[in-house]
C-alpha positions in Angstrom: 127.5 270.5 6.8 124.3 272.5 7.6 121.8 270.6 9.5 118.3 271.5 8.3 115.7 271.0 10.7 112.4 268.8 9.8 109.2 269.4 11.0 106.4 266.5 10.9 103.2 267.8 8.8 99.9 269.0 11.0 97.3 267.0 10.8 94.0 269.2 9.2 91.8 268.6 12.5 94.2 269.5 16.0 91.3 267.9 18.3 92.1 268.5 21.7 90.6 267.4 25.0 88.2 270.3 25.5 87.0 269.6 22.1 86.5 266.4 22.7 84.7 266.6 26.0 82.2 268.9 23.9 81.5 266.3 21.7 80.7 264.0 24.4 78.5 266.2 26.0 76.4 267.6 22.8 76.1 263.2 22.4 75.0 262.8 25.8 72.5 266.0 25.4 71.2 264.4 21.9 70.6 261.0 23.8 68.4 262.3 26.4 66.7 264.6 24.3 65.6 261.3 22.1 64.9 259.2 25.4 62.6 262.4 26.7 60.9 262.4 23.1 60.2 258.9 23.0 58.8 258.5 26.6 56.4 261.4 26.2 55.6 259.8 22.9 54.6 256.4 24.7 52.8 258.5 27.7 50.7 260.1 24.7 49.7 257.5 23.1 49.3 255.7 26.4 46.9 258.2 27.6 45.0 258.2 24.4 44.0 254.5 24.9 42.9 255.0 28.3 40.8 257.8 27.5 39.3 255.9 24.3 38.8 252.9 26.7 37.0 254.6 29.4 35.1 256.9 26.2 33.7 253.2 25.2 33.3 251.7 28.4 30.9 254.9 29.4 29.3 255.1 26.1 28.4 251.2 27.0 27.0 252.1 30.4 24.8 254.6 29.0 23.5 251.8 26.4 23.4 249.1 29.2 21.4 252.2 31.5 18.6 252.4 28.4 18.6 248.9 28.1 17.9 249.0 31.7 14.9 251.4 31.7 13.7 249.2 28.8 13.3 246.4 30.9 11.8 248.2 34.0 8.7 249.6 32.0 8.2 246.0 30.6 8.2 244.6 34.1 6.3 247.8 35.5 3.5 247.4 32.7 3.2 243.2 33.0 3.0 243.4 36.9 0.7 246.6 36.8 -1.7 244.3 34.0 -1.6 241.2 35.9 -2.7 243.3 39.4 -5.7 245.0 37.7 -6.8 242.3 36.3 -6.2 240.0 39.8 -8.3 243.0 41.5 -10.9 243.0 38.9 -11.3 239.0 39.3 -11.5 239.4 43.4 -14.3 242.2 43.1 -16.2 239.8 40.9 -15.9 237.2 43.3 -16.6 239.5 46.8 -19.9 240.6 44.8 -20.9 237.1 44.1 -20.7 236.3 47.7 -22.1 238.9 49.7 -21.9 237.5 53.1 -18.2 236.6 52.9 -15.7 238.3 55.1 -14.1 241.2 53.1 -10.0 241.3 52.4 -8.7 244.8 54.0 -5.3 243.9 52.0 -4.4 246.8 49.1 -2.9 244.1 47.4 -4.4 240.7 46.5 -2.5 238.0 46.1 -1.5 236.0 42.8 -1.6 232.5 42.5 1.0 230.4 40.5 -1.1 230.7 36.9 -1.1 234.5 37.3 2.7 234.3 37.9 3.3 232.2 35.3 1.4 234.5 33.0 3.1 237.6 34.4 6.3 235.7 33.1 5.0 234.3 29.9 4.0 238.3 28.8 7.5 239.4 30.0 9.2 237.2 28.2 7.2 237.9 25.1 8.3 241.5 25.2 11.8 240.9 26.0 11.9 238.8 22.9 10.4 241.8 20.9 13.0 244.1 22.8 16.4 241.7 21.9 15.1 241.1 18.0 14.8 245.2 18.1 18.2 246.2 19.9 20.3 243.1 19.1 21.3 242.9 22.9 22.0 239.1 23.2 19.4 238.7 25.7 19.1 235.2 28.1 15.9 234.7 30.7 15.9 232.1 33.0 12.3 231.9 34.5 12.8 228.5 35.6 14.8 229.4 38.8 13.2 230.8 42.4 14.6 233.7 41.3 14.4 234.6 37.8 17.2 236.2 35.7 17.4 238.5 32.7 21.5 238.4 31.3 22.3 241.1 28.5 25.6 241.8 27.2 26.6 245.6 25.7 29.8 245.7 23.4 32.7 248.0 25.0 35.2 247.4 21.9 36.5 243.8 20.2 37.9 242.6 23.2 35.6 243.5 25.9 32.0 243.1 26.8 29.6 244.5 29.5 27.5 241.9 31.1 24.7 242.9 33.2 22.5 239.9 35.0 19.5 241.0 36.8 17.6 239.0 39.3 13.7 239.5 39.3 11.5 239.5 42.3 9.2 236.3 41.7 5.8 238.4 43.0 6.9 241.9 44.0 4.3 243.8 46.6 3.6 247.1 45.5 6.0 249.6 46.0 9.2 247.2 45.9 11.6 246.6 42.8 11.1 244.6 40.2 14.6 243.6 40.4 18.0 243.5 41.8 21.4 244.4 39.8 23.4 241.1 40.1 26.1 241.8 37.8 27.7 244.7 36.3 30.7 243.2 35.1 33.3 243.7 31.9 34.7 240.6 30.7 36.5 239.5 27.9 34.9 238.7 24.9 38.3 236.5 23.3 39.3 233.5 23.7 42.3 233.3 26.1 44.8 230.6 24.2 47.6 230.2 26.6 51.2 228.5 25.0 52.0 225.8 27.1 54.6 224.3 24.6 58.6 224.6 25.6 61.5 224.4 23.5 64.0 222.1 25.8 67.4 221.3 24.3 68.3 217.6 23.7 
């Protein structure tokens, strides 16, 4: 009896294990190539923030600057006022009294009224200035050292506050005031959750 040989059927894909180490590798290639893509995606749009925050932040600055030079010429022009009108007051009085000793000082000195009114016209102005500009503008004259406080928008969740302190009765040729904040805070309300979900 002839014994005919079977052979087992081969399968349609023969993969061996060079093919499949190929495989692995083109997967492994594929993986990182997704990982590189998506971290340069996340440094992009990473990047783009920063430079649209510091783009804001700069653009306040400039506005906070102007704002700045606003106030200055209102303080230069009240001061400036209230000295010519302090000198034109002591030259009335000098010619009244001819036999009184004369004052060699450049700069005559202001009593508490003239101060007061130096203030008073100030903060007249700075009204005008904050109704004009919408600058959220707070004086505080009652202090030894008075304060002007103005806050410039950066974007929804930041602010730029500026506080400047004001000489009280500045000689001539001194500042009118000091920078005493420059400062971005956060214009949100921080809500911290405080509440913890403990098992029973």
């Amino acid at each position: 009896m002839r014994k005919q040989s079977e052979k087992a059927p081969a399968p349609f894909f023969n993969i061996g294990a060079s093919s499949l180490l190929v495989i692995f590798l083109i997967l492994c290639l594929v993986t990182f190539a997704i990982l590189t893509l998506t971290s340069a995606k996340s440094d992009a749009d990473f990047a783009e923030k920063l430079a649209h925050h510091k783009m804001n932040y700069y653009a306040a600055c400039n506005t906070a600057e102007s704002t700045m030079d606003e106030i200055d010429a209102i303080l230069a022009d009240a001061w400036q006022l209230s000295d010519t009108d302090t000198s034109k007051n002591s030259i009335n009085n000098d010619s009244s009294q001819p036999d009184s000793t004369s004052n060699d000082s450049s700069q005559p000195d202001l009593t508490s009224s003239d101060t007061a009114a130096v203030f008073t016209e100030i903060e007249t102005q700075l009204t005008a200035l904050d109704s004009r500009e919408q600058l959220q503008l707070s004086m505080d004259f009652t202090q030894s050292e008075p304060t002007i406080s103005y806050t410039v928008a950066i974007d929804d969740k930041q602010n730029l506050c500026v506080t400047l302190t004001l000489a009280a009765a500045p000689a001539k040729g001194e500042a009118y005031y000091r920078i005493s904040q420059w400062q971005v805070q956060s214009s949100g309300e921080w809500k911290g959750d405080q509440t913890l979900n403990l098992m029973k």
